[in-house]
PDB file of N, CA, C and O in Angstrom:
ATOM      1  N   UNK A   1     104.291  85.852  94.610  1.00  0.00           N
ATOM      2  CA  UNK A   1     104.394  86.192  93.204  1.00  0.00           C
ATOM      3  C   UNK A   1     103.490  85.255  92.405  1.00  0.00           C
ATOM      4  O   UNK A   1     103.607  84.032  92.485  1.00  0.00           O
ATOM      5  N   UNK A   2     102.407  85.982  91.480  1.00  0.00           N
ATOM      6  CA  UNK A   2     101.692  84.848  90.645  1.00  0.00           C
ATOM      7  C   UNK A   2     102.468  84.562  89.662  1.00  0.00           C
ATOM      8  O   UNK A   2     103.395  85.181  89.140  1.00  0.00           O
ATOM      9  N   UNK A   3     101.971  83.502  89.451  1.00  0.00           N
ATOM     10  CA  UNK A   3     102.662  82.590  87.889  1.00  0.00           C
ATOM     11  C   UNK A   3     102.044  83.209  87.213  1.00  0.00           C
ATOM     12  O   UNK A   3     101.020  83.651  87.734  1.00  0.00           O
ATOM     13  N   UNK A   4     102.313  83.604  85.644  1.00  0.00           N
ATOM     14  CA  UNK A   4     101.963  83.950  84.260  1.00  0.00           C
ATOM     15  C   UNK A   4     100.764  83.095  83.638  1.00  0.00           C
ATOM     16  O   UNK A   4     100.935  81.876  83.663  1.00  0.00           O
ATOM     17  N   UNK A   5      99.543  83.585  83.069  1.00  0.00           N
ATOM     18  CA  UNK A   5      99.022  82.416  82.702  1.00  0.00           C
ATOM     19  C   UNK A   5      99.859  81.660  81.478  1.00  0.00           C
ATOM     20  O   UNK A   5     100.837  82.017  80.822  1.00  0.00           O
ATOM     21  N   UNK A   6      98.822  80.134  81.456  1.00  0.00           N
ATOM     22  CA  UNK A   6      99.316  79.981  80.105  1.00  0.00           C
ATOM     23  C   UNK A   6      98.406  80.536  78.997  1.00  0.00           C
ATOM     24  O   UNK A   6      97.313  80.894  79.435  1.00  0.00           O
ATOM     25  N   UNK A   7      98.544  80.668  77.933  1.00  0.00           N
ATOM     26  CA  UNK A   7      97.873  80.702  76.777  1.00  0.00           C
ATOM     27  C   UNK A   7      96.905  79.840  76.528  1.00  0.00           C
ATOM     28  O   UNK A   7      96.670  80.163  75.364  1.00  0.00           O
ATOM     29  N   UNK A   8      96.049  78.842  76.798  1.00  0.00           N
ATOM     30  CA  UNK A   8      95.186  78.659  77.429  1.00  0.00           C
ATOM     31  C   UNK A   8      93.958  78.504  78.200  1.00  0.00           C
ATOM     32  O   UNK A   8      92.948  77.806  78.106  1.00  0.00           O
ATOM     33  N   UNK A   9      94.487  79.580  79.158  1.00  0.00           N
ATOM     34  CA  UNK A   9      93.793  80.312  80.258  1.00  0.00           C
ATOM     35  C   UNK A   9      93.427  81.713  79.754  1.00  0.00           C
ATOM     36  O   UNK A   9      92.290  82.078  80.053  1.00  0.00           O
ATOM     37  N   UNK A  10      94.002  82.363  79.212  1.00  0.00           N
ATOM     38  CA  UNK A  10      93.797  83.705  79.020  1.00  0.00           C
ATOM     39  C   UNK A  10      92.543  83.922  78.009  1.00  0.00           C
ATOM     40  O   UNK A  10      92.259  83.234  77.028  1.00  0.00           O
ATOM     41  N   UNK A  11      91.894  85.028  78.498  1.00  0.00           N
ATOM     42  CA  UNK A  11      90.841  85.584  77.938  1.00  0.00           C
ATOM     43  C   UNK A  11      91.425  85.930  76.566  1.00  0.00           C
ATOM     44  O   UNK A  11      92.606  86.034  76.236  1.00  0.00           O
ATOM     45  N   UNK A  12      90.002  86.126  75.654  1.00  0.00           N
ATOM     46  CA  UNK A  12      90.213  87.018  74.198  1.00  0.00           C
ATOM     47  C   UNK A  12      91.737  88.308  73.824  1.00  0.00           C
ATOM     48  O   UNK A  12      92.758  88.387  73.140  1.00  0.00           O
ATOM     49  N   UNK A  13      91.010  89.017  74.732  1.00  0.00           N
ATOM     50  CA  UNK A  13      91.305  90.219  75.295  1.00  0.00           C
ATOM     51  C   UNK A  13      93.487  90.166  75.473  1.00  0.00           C
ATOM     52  O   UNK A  13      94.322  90.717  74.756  1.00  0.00           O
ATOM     53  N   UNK A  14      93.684  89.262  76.727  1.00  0.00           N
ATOM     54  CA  UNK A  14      94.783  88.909  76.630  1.00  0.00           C
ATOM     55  C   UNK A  14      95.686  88.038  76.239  1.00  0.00           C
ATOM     56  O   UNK A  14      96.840  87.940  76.654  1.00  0.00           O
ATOM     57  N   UNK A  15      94.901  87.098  75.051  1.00  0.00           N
ATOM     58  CA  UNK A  15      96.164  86.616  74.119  1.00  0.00           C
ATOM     59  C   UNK A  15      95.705  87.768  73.050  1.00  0.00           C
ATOM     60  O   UNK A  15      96.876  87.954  72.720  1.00  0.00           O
ATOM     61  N   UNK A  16      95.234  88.382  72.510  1.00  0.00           N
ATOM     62  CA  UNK A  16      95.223  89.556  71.726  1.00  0.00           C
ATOM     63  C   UNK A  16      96.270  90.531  71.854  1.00  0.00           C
ATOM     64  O   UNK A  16      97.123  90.959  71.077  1.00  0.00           O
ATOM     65  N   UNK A  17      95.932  90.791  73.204  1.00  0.00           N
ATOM     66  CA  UNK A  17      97.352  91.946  73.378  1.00  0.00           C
ATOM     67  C   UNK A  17      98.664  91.522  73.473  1.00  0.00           C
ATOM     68  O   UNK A  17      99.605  92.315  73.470  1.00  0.00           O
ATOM     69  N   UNK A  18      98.817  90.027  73.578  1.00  0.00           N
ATOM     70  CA  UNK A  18     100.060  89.600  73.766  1.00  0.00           C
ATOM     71  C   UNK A  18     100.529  89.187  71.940  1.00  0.00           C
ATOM     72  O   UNK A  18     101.686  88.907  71.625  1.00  0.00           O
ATOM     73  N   UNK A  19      99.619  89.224  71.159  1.00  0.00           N
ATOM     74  CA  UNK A  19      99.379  88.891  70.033  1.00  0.00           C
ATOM     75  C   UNK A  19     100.416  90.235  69.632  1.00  0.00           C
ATOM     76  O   UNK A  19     101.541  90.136  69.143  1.00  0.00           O
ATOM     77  N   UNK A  20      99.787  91.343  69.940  1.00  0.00           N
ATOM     78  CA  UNK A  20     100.253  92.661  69.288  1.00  0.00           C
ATOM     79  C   UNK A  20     102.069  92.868  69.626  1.00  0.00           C
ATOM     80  O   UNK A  20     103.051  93.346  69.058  1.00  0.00           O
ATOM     81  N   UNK A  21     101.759  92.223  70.819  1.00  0.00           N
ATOM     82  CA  UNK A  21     103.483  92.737  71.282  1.00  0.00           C
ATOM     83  C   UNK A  21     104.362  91.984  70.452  1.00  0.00           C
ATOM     84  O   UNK A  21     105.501  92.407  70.258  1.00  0.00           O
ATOM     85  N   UNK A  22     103.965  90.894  69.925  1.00  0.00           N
ATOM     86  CA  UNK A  22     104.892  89.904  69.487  1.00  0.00           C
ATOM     87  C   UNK A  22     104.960  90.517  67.985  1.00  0.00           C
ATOM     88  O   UNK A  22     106.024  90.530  67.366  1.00  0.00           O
ATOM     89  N   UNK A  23     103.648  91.067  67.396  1.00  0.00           N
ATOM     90  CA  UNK A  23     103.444  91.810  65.939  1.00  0.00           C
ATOM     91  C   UNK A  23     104.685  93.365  66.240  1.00  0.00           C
ATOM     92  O   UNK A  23     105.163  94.106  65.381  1.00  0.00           O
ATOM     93  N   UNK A  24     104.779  93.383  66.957  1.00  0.00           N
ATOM     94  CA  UNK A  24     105.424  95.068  66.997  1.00  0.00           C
ATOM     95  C   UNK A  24     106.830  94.485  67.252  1.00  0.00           C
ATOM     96  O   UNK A  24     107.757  94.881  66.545  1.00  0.00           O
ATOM     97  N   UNK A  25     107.107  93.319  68.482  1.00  0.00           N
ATOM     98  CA  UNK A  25     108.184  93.041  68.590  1.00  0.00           C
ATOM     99  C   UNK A  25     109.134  92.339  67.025  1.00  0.00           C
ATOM    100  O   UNK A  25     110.331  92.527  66.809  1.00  0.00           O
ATOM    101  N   UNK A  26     108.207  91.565  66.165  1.00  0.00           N
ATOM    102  CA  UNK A  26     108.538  91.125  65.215  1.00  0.00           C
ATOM    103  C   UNK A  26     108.723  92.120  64.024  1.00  0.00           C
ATOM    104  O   UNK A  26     109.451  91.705  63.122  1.00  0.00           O
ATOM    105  N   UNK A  27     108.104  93.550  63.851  1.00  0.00           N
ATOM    106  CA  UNK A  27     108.060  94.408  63.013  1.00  0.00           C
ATOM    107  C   UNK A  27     109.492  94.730  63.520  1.00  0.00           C
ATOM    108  O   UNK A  27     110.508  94.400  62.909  1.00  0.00           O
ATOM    109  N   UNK A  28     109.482  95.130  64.215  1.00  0.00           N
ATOM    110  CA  UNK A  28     111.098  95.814  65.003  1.00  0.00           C
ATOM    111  C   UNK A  28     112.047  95.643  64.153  1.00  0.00           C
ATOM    112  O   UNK A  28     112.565  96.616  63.605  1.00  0.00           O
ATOM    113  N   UNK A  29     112.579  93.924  63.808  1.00  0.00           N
ATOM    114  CA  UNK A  29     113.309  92.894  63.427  1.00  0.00           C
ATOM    115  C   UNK A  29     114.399  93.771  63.627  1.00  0.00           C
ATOM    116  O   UNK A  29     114.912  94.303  62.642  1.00  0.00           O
ATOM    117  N   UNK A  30     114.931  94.053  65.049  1.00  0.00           N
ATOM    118  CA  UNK A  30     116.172  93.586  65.723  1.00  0.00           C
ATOM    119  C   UNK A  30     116.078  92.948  66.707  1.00  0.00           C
ATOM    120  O   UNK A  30     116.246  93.463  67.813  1.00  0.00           O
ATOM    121  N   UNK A  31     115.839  91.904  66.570  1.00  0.00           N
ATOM    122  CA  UNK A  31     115.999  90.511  67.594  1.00  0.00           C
ATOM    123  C   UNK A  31     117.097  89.639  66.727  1.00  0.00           C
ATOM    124  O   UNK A  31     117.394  89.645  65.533  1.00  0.00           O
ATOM    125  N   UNK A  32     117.621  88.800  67.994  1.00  0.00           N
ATOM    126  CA  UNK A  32     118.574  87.818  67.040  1.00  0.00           C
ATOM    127  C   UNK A  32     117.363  86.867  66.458  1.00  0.00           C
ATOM    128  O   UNK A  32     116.207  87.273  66.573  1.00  0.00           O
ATOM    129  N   UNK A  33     117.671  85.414  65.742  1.00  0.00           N
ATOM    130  CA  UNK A  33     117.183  84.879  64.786  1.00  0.00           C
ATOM    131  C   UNK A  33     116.492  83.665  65.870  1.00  0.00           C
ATOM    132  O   UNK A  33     115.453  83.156  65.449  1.00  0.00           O
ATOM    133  N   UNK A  34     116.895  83.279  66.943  1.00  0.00           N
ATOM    134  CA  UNK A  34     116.352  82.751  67.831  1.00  0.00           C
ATOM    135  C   UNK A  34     115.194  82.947  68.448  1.00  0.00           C
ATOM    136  O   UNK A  34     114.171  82.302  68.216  1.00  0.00           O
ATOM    137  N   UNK A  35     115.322  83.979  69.382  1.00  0.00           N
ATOM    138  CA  UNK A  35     114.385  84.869  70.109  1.00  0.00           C
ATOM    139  C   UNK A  35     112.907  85.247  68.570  1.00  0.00           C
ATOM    140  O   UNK A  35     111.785  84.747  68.656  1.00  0.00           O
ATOM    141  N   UNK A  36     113.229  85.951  67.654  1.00  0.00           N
ATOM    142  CA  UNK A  36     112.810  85.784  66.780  1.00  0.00           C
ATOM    143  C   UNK A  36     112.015  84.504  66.704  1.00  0.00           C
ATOM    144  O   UNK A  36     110.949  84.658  67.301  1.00  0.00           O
ATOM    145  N   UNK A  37     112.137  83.344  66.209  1.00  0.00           N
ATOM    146  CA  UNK A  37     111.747  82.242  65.795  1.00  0.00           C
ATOM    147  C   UNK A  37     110.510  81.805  67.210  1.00  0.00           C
ATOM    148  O   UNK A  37     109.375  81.378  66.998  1.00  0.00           O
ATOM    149  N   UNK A  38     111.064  82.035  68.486  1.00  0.00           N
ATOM    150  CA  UNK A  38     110.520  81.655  69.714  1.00  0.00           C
ATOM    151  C   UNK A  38     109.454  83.124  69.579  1.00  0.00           C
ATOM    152  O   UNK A  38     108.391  82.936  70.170  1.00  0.00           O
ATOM    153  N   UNK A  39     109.500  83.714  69.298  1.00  0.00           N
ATOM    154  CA  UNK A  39     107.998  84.738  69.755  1.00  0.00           C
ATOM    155  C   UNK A  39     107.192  84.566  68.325  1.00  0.00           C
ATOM    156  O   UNK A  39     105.984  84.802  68.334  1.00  0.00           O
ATOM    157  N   UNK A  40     107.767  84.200  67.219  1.00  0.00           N
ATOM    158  CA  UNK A  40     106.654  83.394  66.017  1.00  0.00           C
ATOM    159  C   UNK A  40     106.027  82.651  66.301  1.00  0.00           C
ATOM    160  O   UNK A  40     104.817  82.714  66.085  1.00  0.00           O
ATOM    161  N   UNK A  41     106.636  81.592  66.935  1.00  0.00           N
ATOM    162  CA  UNK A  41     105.792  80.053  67.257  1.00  0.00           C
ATOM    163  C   UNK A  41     104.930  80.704  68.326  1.00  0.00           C
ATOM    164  O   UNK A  41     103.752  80.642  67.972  1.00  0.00           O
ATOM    165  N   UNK A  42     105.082  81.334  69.559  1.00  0.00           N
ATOM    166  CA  UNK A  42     104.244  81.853  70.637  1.00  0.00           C
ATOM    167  C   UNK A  42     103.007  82.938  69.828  1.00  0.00           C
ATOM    168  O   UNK A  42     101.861  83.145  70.228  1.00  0.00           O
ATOM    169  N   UNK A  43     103.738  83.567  68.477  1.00  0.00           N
ATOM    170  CA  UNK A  43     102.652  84.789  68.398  1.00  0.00           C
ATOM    171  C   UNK A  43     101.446  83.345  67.385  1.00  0.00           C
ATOM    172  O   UNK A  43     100.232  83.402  67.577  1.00  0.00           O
ATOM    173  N   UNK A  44     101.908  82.469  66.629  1.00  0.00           N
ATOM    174  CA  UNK A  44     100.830  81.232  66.220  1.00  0.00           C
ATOM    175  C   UNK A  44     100.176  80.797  67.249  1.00  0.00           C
ATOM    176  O   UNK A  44      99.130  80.215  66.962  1.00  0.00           O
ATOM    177  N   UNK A  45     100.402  80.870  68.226  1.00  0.00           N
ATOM    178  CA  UNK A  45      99.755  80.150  69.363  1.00  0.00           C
ATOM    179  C   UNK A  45      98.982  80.720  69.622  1.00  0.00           C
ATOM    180  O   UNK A  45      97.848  80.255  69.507  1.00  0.00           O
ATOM    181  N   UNK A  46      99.234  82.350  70.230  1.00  0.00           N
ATOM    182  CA  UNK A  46      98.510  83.539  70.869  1.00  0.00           C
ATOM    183  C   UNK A  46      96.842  83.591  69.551  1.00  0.00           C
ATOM    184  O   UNK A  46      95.706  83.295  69.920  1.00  0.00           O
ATOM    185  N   UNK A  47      97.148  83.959  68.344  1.00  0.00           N
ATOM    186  CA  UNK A  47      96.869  83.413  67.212  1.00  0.00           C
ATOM    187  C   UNK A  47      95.558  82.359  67.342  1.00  0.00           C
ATOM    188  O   UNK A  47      94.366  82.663  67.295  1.00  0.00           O
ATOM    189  N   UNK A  48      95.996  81.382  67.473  1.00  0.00           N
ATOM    190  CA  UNK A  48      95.325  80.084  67.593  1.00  0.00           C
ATOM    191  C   UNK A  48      93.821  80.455  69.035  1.00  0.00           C
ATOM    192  O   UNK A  48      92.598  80.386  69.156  1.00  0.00           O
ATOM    193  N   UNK A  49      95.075  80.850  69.822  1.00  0.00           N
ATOM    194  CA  UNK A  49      93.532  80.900  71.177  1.00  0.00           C
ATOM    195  C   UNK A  49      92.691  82.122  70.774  1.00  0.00           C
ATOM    196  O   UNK A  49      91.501  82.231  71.071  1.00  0.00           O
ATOM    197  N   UNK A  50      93.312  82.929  70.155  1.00  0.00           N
ATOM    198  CA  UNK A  50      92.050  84.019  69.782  1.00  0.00           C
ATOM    199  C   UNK A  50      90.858  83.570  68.574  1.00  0.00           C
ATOM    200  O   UNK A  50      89.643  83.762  68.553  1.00  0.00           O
ATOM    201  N   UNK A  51      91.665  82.975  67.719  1.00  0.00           N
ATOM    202  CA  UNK A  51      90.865  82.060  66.181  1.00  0.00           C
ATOM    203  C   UNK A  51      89.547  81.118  67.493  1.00  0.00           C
ATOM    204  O   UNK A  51      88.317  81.162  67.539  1.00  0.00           O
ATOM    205  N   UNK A  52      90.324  80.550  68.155  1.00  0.00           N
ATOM    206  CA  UNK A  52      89.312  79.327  68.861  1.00  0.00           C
ATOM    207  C   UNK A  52      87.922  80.160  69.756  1.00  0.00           C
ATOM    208  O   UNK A  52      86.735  79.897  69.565  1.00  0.00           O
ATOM    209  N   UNK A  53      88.489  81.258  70.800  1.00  0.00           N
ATOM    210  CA  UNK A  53      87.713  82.118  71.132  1.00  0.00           C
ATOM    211  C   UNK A  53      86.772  82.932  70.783  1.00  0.00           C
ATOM    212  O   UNK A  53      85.850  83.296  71.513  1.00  0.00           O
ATOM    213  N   UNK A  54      87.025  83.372  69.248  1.00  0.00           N
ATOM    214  CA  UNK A  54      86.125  84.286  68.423  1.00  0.00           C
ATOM    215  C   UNK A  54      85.325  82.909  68.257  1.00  0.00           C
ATOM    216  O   UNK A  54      84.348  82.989  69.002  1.00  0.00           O
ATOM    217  N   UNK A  55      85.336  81.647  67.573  1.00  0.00           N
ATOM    218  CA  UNK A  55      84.573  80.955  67.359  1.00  0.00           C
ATOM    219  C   UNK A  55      83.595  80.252  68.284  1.00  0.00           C
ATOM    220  O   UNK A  55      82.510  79.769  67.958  1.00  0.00           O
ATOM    221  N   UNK A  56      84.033  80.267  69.240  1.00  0.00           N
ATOM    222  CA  UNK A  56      83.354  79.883  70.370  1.00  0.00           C
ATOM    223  C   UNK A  56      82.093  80.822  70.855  1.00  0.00           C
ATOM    224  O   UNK A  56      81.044  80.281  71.206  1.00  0.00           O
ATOM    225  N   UNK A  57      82.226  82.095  70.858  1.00  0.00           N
ATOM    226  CA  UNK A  57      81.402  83.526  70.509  1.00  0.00           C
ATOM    227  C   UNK A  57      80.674  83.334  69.809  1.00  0.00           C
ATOM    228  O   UNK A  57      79.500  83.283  70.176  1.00  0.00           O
ATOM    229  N   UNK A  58      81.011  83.143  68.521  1.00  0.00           N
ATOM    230  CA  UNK A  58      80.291  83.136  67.324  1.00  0.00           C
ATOM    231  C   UNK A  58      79.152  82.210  67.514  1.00  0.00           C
ATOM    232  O   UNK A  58      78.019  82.636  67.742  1.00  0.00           O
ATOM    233  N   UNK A  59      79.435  80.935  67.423  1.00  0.00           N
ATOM    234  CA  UNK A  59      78.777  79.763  68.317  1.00  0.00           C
ATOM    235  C   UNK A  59      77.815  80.181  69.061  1.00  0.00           C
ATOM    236  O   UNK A  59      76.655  79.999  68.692  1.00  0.00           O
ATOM    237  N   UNK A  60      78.103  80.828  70.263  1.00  0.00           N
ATOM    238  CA  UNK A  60      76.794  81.502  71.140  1.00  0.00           C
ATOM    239  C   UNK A  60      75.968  81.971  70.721  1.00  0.00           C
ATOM    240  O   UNK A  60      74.806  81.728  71.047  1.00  0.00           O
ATOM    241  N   UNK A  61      76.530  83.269  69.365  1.00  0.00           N
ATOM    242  CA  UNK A  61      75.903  84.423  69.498  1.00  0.00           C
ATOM    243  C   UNK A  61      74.633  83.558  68.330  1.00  0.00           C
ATOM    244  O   UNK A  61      73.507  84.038  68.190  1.00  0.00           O
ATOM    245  N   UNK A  62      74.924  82.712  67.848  1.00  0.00           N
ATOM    246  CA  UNK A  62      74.388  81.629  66.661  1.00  0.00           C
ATOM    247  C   UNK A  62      73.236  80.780  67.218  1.00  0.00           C
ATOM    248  O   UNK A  62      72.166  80.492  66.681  1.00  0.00           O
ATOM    249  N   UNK A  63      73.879  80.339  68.833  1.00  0.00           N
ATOM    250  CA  UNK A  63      72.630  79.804  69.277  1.00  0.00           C
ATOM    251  C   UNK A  63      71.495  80.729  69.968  1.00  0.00           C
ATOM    252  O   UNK A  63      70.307  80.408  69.998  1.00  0.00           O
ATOM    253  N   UNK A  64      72.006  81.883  70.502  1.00  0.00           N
ATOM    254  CA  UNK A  64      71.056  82.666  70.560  1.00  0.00           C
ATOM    255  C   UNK A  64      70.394  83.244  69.877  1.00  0.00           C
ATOM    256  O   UNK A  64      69.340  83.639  70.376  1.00  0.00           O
ATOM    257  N   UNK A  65      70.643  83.548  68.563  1.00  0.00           N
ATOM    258  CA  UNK A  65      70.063  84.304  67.670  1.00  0.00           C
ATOM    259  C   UNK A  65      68.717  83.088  66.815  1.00  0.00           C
ATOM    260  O   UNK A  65      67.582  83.280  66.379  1.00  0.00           O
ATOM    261  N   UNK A  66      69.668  81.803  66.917  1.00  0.00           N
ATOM    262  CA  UNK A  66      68.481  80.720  66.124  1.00  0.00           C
ATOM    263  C   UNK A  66      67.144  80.412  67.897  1.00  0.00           C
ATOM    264  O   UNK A  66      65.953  80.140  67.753  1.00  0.00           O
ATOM    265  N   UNK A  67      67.688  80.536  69.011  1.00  0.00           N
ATOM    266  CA  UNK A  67      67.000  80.511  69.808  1.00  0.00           C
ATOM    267  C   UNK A  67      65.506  81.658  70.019  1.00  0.00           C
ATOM    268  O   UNK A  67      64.279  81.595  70.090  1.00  0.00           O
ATOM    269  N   UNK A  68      66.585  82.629  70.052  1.00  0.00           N
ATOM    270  CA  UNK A  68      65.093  83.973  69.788  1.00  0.00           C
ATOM    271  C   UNK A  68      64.360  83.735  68.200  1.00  0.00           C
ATOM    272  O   UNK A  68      63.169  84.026  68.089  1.00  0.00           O
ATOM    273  N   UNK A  69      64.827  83.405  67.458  1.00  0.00           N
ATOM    274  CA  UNK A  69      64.007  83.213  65.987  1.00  0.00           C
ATOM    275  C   UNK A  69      63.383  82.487  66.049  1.00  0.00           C
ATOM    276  O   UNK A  69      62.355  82.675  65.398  1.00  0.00           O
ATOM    277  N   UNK A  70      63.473  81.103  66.852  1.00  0.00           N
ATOM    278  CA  UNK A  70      62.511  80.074  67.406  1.00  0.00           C
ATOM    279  C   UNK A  70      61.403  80.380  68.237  1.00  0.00           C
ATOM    280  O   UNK A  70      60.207  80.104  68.137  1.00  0.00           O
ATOM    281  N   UNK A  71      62.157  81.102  69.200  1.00  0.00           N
ATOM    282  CA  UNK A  71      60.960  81.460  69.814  1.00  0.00           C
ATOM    283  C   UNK A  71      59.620  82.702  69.510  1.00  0.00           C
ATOM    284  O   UNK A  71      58.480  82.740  69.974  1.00  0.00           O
ATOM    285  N   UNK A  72      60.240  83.519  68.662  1.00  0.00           N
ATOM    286  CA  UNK A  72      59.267  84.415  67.927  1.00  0.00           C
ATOM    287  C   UNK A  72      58.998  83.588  66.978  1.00  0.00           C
ATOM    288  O   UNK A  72      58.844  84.449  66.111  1.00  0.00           O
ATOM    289  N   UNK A  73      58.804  82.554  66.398  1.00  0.00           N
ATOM    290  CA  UNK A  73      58.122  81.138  65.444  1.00  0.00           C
ATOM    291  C   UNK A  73      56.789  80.817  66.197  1.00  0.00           C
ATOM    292  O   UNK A  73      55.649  80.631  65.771  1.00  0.00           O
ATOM    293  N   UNK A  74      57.359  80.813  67.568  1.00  0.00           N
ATOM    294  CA  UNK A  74      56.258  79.781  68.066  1.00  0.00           C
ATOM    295  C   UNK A  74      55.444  80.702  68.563  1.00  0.00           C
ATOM    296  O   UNK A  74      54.274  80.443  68.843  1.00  0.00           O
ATOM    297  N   UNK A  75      56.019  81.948  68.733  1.00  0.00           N
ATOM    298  CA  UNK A  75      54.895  83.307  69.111  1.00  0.00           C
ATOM    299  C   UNK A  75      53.383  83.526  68.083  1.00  0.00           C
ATOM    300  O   UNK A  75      52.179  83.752  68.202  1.00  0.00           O
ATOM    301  N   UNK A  76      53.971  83.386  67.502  1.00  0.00           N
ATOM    302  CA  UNK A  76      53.444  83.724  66.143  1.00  0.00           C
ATOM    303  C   UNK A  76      52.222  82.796  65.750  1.00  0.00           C
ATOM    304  O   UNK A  76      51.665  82.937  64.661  1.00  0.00           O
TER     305      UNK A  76
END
């Protein structure tokens, strides 16, 4: 049996979707006030690794884009 990742580990993709379950599970609001409170703090988290991930992207897509503009500079 594999272990679960942590949050973490997981790609864009799957703290996103785990993002949504916790948005639908929290829309629901029939959970007790516990369970509740514990998939908030997890859906901030889920949250957090996607915020860090898009930026990390962004980052790339930033150095590549100032990279090719550099290099069509020096084409030129």
């Amino acid at each position: 049996m594999t272990k679960p990742k942590t949050i973490d580990e997981m790609n864009y993709e799957e703290a996103f979707q785990g993002l949504e379950e916790i948005i639908t599970l929290l829309e629901a609001g029939d959970r007790p006030l516990e369970e509740t409170l514990e998939a908030y703090k997890r859906g901030q988290e889920l949250f957090k690794r996607c915020s860090e991930l898009l930026e990390k992207a962004e980052l790339q897509v930033r150095q590549l884009t100032n990279d090719k503009t550099e290099t069509e500079e020096e084409e030129e």
